[in-house]
N, CA, C and O atoms as a printed pandas DataFrame, in Angstrom:
     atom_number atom_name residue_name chain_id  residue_number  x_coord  y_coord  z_coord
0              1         N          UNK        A               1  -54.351  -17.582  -24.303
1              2        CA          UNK        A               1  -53.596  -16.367  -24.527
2              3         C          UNK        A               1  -54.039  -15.736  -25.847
3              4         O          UNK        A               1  -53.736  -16.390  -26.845
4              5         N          UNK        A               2  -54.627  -14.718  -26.022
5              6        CA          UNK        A               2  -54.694  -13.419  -27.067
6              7         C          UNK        A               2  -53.665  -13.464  -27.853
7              8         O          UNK        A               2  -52.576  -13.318  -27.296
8              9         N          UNK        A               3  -53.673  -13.637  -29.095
9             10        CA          UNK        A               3  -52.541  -13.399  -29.986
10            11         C          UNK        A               3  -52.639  -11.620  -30.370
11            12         O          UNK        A               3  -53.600  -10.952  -30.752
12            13         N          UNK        A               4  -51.117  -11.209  -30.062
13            14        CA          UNK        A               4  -50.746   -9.440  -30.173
14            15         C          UNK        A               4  -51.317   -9.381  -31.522
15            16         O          UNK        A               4  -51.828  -10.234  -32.248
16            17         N          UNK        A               5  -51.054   -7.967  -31.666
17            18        CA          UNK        A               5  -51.305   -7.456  -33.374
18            19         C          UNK        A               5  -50.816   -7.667  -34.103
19            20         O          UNK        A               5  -51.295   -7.392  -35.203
20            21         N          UNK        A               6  -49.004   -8.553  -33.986
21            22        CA          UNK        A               6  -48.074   -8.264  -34.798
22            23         C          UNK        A               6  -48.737   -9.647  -35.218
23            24         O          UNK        A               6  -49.334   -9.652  -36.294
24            25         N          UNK        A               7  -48.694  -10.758  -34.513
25            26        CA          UNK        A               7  -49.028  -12.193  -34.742
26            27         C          UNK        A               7  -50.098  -12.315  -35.334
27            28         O          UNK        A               7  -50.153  -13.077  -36.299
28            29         N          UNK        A               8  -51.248  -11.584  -34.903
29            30        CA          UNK        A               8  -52.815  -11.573  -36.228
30            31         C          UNK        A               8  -52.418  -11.117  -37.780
31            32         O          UNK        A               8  -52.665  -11.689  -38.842
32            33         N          UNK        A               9  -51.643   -9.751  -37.488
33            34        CA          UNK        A               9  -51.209   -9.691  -38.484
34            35         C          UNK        A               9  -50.275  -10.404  -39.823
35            36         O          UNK        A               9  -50.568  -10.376  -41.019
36            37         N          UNK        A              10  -49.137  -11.002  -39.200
37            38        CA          UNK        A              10  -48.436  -11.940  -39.411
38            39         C          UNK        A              10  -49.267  -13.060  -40.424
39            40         O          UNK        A              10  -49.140  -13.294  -41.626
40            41         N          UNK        A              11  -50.067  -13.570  -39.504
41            42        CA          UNK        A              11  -50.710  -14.773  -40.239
42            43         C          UNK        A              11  -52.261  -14.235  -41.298
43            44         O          UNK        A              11  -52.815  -15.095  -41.983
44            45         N          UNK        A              12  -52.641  -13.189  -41.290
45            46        CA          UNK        A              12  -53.162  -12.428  -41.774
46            47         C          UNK        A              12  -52.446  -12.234  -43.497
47            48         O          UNK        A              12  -53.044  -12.488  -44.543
48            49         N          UNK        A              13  -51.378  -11.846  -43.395
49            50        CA          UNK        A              13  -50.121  -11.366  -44.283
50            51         C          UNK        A              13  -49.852  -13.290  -45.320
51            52         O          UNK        A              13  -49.902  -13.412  -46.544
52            53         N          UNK        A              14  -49.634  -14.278  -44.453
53            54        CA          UNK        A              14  -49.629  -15.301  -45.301
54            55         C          UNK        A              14  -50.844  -15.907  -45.670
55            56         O          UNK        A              14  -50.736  -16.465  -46.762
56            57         N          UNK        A              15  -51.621  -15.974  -45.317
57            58        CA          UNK        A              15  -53.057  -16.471  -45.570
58            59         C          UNK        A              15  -53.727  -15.398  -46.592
59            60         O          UNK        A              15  -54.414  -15.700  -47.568
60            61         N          UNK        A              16  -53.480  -14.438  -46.284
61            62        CA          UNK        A              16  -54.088  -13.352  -47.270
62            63         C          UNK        A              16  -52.554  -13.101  -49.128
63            64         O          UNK        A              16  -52.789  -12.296  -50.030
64            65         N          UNK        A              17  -51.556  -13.808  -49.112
65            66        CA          UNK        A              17  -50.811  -13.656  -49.575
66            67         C          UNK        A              17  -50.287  -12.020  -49.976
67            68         O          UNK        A              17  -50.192  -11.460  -51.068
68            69         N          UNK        A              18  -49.963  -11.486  -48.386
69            70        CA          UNK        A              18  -49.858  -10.071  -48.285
70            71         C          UNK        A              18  -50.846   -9.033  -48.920
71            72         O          UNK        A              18  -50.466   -7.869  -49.048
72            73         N          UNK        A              19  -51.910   -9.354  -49.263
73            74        CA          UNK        A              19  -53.200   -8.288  -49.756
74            75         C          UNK        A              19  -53.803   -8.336  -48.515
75            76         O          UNK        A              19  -54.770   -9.069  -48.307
76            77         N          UNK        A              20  -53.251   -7.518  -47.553
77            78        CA          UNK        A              20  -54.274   -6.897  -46.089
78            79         C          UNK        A              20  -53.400   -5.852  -45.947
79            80         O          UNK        A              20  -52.219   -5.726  -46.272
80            81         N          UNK        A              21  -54.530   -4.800  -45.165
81            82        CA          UNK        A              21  -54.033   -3.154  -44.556
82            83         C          UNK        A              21  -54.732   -4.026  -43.372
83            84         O          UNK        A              21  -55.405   -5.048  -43.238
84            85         N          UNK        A              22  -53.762   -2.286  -42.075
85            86        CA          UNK        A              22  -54.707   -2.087  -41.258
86            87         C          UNK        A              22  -54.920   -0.362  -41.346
87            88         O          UNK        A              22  -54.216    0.527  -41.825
88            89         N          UNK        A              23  -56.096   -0.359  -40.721
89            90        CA          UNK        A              23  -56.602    0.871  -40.770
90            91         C          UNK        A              23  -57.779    0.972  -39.753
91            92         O          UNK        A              23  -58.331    0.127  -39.049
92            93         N          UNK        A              24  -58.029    2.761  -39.986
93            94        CA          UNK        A              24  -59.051    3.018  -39.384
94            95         C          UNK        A              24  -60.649    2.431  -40.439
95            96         O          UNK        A              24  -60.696    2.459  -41.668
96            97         N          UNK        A              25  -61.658    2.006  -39.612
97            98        CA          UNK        A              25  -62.512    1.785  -40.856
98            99         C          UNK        A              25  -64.111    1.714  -40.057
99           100         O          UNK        A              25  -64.250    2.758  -39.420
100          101         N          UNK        A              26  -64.881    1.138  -39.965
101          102        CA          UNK        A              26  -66.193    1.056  -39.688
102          103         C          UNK        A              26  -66.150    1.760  -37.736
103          104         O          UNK        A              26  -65.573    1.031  -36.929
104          105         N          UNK        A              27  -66.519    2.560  -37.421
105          106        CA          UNK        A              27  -67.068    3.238  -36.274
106          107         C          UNK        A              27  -64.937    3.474  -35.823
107          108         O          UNK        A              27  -64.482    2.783  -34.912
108          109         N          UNK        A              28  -64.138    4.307  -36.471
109          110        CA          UNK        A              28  -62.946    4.396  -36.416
110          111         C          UNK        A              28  -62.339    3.400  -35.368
111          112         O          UNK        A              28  -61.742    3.761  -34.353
112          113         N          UNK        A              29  -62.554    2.177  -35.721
113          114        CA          UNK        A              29  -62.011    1.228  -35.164
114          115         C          UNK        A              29  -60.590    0.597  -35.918
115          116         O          UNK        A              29  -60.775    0.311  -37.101
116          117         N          UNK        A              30  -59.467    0.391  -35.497
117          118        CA          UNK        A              30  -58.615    0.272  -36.086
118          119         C          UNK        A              30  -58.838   -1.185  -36.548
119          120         O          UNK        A              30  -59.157   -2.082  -35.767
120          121         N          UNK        A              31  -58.702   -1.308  -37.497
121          122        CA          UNK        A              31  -59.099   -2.963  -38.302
122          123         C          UNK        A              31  -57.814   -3.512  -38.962
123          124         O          UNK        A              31  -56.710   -3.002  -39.149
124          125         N          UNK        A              32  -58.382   -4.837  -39.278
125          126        CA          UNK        A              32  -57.493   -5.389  -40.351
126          127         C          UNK        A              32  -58.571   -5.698  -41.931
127          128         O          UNK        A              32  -59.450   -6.555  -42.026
128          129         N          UNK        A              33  -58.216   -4.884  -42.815
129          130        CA          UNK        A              33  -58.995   -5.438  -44.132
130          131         C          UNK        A              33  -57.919   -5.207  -45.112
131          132         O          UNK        A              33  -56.748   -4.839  -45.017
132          133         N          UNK        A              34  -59.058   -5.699  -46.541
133          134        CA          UNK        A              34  -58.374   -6.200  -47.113
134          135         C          UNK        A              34  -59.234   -5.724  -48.313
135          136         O          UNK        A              34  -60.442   -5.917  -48.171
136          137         N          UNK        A              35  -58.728   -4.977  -49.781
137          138        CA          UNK        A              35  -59.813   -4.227  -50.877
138          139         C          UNK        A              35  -60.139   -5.464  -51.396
139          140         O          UNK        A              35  -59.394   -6.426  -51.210
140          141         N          UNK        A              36  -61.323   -5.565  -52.121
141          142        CA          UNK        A              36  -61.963   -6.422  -52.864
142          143         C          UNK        A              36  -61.741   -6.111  -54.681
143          144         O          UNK        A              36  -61.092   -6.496  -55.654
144          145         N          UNK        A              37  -62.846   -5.090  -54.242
145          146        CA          UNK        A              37  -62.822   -4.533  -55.796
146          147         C          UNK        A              37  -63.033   -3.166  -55.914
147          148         O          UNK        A              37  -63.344   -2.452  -54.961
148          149         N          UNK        A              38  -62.824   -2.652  -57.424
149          150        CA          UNK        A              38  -63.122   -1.178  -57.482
150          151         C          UNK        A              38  -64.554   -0.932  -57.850
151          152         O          UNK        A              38  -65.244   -1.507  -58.692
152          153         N          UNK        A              39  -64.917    0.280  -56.844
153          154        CA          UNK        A              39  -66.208    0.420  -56.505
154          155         C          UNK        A              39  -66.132    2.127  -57.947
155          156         O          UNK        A              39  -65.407    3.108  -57.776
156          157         N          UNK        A              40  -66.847    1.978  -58.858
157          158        CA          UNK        A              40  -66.409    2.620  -59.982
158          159         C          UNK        A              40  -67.747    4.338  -59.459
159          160         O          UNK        A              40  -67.488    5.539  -59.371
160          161         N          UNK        A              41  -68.543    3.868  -59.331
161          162        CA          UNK        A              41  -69.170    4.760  -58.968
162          163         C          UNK        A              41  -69.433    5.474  -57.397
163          164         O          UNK        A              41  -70.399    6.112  -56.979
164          165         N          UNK        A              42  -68.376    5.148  -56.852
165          166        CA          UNK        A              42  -68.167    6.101  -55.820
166          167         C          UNK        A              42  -66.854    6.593  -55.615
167          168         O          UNK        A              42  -66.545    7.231  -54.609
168          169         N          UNK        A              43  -65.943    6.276  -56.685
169          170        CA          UNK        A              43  -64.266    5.762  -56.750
170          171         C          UNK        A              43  -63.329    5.721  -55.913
171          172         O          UNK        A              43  -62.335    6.426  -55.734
172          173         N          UNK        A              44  -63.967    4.330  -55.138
173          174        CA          UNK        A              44  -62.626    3.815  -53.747
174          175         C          UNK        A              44  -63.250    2.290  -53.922
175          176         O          UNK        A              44  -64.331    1.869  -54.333
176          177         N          UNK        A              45  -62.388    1.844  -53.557
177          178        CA          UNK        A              45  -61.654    0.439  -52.888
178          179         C          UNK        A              45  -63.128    0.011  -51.940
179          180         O          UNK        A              45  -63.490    0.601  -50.922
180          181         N          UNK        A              46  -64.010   -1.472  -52.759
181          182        CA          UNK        A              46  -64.802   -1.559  -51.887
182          183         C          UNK        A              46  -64.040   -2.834  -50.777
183          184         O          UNK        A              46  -63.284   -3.673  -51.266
184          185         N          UNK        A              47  -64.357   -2.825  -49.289
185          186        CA          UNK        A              47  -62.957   -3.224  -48.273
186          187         C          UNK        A              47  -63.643   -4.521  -48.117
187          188         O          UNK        A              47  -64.844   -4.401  -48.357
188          189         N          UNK        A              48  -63.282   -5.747  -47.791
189          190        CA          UNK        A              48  -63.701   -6.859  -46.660
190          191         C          UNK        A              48  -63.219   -6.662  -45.163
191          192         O          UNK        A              48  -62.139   -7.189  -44.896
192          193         N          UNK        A              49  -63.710   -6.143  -44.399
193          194        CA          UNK        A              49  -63.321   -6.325  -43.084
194          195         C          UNK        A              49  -62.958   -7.272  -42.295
195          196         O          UNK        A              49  -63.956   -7.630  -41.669
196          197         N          UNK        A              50  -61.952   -7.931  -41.963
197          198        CA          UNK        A              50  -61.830   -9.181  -40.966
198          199         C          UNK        A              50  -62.161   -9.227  -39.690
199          200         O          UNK        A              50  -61.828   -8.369  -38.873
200          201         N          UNK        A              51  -62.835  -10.230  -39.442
201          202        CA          UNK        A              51  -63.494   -9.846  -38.159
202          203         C          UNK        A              51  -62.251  -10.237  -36.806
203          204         O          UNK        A              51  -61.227  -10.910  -36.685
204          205         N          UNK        A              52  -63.071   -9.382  -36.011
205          206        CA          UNK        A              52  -62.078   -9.598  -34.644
206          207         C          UNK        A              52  -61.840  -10.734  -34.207
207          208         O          UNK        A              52  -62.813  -11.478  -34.080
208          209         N          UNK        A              53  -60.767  -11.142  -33.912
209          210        CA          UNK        A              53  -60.428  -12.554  -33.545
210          211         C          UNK        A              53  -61.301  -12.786  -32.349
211          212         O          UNK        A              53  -61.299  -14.012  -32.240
212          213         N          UNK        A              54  -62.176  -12.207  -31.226
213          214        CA          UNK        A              54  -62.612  -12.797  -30.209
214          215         C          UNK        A              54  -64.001  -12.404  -30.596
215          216         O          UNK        A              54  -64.740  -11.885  -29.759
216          217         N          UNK        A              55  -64.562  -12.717  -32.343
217          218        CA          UNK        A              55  -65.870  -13.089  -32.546
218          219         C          UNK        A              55  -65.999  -14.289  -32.900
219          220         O          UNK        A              55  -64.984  -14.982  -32.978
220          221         N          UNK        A              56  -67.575  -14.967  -33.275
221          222        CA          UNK        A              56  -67.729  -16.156  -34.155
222          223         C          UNK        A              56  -67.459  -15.974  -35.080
223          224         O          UNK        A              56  -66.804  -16.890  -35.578
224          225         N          UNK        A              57  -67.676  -14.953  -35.835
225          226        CA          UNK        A              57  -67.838  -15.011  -37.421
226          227         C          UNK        A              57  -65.700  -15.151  -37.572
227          228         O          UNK        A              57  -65.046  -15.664  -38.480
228          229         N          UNK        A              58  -65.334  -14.637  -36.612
229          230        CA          UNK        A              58  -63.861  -15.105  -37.103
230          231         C          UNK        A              58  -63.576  -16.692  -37.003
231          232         O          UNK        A              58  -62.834  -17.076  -37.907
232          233         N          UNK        A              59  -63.935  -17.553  -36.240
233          234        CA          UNK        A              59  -63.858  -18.998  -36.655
234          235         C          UNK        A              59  -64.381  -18.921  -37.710
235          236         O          UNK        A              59  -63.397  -18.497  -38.316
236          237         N          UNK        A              60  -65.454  -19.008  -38.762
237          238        CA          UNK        A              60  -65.706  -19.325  -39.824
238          239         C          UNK        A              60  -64.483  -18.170  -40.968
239          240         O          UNK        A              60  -63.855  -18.557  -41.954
240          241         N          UNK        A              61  -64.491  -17.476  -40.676
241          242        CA          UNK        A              61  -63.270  -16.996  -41.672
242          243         C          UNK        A              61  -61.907  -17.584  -41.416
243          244         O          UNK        A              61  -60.924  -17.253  -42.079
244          245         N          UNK        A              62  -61.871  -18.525  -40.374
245          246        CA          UNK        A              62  -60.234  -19.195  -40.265
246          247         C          UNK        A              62  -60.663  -20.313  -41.476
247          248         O          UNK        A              62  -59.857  -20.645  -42.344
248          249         N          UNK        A              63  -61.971  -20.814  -41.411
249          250        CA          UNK        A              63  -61.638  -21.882  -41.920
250          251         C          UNK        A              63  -62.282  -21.460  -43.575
251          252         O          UNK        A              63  -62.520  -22.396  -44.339
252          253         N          UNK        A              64  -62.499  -20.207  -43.978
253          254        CA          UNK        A              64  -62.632  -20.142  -45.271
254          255         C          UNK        A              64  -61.314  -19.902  -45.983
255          256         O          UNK        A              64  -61.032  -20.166  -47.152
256          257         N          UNK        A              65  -60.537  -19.327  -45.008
257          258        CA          UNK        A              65  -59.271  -18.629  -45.600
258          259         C          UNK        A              65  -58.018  -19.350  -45.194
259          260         O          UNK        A              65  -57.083  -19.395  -45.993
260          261         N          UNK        A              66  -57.927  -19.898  -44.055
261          262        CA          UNK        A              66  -56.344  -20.035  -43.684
262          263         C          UNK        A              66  -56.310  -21.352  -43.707
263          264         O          UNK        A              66  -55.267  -21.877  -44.096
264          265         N          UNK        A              67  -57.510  -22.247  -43.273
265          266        CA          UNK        A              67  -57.497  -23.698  -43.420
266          267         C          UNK        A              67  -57.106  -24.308  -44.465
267          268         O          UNK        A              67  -56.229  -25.159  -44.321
268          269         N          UNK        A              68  -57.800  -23.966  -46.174
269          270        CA          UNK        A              68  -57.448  -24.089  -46.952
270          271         C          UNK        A              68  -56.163  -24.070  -47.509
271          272         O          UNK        A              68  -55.942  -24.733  -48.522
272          273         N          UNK        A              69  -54.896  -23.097  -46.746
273          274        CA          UNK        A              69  -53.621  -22.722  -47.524
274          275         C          UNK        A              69  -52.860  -24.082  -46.145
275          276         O          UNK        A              69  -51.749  -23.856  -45.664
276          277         N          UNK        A              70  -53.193  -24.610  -45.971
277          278        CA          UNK        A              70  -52.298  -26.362  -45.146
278          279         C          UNK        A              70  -52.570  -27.023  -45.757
279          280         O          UNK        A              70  -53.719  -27.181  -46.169
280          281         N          UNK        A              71  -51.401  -27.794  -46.107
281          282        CA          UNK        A              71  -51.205  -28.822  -47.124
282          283         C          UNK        A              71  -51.993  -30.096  -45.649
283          284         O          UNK        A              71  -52.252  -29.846  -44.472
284          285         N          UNK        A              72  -52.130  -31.246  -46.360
285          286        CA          UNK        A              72  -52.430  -32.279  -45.622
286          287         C          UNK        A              72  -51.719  -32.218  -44.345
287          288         O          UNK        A              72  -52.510  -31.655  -43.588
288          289         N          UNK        A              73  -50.756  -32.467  -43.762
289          290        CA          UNK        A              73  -50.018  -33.190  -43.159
290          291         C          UNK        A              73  -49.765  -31.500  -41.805
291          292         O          UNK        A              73  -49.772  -31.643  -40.583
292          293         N          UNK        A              74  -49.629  -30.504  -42.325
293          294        CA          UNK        A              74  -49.814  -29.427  -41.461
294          295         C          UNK        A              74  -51.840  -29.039  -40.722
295          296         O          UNK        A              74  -52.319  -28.702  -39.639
296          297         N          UNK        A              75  -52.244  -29.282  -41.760
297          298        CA          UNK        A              75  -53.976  -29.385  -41.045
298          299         C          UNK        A              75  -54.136  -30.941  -40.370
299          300         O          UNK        A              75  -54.926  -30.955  -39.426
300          301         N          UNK        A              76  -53.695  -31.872  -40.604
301          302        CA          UNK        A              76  -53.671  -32.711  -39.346
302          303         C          UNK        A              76  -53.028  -32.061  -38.174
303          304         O          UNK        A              76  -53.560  -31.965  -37.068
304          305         N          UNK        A              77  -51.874  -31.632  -38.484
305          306        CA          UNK        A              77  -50.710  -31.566  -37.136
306          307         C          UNK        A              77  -51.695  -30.070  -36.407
307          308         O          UNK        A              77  -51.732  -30.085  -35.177
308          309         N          UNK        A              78  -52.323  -29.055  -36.989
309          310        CA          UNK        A              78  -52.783  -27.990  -36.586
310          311         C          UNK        A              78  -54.442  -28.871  -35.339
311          312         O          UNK        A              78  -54.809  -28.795  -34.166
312          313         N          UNK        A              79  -54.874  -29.580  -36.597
313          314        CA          UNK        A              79  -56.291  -30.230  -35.642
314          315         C          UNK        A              79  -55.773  -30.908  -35.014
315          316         O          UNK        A              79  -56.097  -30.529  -33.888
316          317         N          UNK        A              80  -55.085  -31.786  -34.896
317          318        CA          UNK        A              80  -54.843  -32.696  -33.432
318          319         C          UNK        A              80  -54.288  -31.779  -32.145
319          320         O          UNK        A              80  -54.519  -31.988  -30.954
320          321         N          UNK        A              81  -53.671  -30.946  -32.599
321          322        CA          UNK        A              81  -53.295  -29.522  -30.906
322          323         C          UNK        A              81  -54.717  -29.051  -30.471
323          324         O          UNK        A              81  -54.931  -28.668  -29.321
324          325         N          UNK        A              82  -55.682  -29.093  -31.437
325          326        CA          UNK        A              82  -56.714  -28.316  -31.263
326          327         C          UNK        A              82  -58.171  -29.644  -29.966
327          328         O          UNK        A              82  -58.910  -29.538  -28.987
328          329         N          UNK        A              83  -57.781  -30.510  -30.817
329          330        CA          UNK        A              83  -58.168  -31.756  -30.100
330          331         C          UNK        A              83  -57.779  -32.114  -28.491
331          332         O          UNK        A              83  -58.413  -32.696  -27.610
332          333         N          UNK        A              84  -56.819  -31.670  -28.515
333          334        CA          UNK        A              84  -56.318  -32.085  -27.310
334          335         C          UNK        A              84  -56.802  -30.993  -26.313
335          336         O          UNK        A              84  -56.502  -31.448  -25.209
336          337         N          UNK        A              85  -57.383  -29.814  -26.144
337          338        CA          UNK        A              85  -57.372  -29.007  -25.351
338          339         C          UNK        A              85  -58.882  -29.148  -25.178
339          340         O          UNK        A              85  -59.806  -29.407  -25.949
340          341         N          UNK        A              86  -58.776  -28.859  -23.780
341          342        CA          UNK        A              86  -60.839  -28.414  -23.140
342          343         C          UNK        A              86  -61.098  -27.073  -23.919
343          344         O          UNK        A              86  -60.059  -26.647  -24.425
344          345         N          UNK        A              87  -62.292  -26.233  -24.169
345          346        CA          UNK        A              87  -62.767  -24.927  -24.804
346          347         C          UNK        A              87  -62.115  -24.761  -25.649
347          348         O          UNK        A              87  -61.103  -24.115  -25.375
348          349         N          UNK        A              88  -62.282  -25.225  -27.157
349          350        CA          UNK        A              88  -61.118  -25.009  -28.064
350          351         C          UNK        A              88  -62.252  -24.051  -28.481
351          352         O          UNK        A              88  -63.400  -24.459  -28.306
352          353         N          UNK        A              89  -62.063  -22.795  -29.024
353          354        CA          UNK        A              89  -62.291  -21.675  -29.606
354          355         C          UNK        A              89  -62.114  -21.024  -30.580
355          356         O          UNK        A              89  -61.611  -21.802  -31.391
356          357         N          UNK        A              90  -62.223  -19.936  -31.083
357          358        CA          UNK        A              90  -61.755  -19.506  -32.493
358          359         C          UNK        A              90  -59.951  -18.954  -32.216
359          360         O          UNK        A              90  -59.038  -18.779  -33.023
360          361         N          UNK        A              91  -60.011  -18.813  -30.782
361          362        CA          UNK        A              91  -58.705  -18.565  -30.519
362          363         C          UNK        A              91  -57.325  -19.523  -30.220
363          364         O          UNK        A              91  -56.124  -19.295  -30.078
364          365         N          UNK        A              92  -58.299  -20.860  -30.205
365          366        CA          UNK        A              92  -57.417  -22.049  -30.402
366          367         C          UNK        A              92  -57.394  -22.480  -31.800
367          368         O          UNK        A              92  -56.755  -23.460  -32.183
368          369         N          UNK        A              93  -57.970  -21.872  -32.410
369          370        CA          UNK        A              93  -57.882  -22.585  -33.983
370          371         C          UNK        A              93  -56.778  -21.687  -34.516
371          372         O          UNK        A              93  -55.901  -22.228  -35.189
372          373         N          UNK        A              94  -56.701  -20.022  -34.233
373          374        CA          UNK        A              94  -55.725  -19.228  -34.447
374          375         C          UNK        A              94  -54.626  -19.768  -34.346
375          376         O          UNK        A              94  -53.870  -19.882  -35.310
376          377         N          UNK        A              95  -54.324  -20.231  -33.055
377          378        CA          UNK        A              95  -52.670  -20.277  -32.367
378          379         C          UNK        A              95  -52.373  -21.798  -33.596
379          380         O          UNK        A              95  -51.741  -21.714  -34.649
380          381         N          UNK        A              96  -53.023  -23.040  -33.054
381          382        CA          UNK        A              96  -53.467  -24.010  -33.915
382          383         C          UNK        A              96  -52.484  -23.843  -35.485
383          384         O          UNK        A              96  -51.432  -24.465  -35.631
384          385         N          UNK        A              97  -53.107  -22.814  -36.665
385          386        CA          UNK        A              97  -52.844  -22.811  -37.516
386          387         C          UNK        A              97  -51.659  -21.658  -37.640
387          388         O          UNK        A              97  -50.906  -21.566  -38.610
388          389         N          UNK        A              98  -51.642  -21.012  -36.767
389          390        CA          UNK        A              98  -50.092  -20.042  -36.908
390          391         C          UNK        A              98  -49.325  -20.832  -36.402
391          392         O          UNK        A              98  -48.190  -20.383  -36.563
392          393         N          UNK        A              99  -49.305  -21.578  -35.981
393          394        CA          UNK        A              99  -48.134  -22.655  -35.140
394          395         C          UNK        A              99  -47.760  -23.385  -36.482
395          396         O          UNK        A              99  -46.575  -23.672  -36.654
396          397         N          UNK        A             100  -48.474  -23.632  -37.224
397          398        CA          UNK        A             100  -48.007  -24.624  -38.618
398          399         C          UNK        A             100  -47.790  -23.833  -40.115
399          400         O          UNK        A             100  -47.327  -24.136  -41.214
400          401         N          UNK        A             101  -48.506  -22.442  -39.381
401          402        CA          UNK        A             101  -48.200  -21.694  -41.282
402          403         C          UNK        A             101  -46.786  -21.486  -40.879
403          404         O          UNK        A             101  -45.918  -22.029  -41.563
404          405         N          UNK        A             102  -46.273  -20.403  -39.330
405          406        CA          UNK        A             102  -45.020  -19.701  -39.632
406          407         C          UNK        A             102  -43.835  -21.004  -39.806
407          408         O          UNK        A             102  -42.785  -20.676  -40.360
408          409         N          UNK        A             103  -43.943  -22.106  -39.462
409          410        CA          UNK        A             103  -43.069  -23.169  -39.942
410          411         C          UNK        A             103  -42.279  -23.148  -41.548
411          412         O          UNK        A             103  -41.551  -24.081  -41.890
C-alpha cells in the first residue's frame, strides 16, 4: 500500500524536525523539500528535493535521514517487520519506520 501525502508528509515533518515545504519545484511537480542554505548571489533558498517515495534514491534517503532518528530498540522493532515480508522495498522501509516514529 502507497503511503497518502498526509503520511509522507507526517514522517517527513519528524525526521526532518519540521524544516520541510511542499511545493511546486523542478518540471512544476508538486514536491516535498526542504532549504539548505542561502544562495547569496542569486538571493533564494538553495532547496534539497526529496525524492519520490516510489524511487531508489528514496531508500537511501530513508536510511540517511529517518533511520538515524530510532533509538535502538525502535530500529530493531522497525527491521524485524521489514524482515518478515517477501519484496521489501523502499516502500516497506517507509511504513516500517512510520509505524515506530508516530509511536
Amino acid at each position: 500500500m502507497k503511503p497518502t501525502d498526509e503520511q509522507i508528509k507526517e514522517l517527513y515533518i519528524k525526521v526532518l524536525d519540521g524544516k520541510v515545504e511542499f511545493g511546486t519545484v523542478v518540471d512544476n511537480e508538486i514536491a516535498c523539500y526542504r532549504r539548505t542554505t542561502w544562495n547569496k548571489e542569486d538571493e533564494e533558498w538553495n532547496i534539497e528535493v526529496i525524492p519520490r517515495t516510489d524511487s531508489l534514491e528514496y531508500l537511501g534517503w530513508l536510511f540517511k535521514y529517518a533511520v538515524p532518528k530510532l533509538d535502538q530498540s525502535r530500529y530493531y522493532k522497525a527491521l524485524s517487520s521489514i524482515f518478515l515480508k517477501e519484496n521489501a522495498n523502499a516502500t516497506t522501509l517507509f511504513w516500517a519506520i512510520y509505524e515506530v516514529i508516530k509511536v
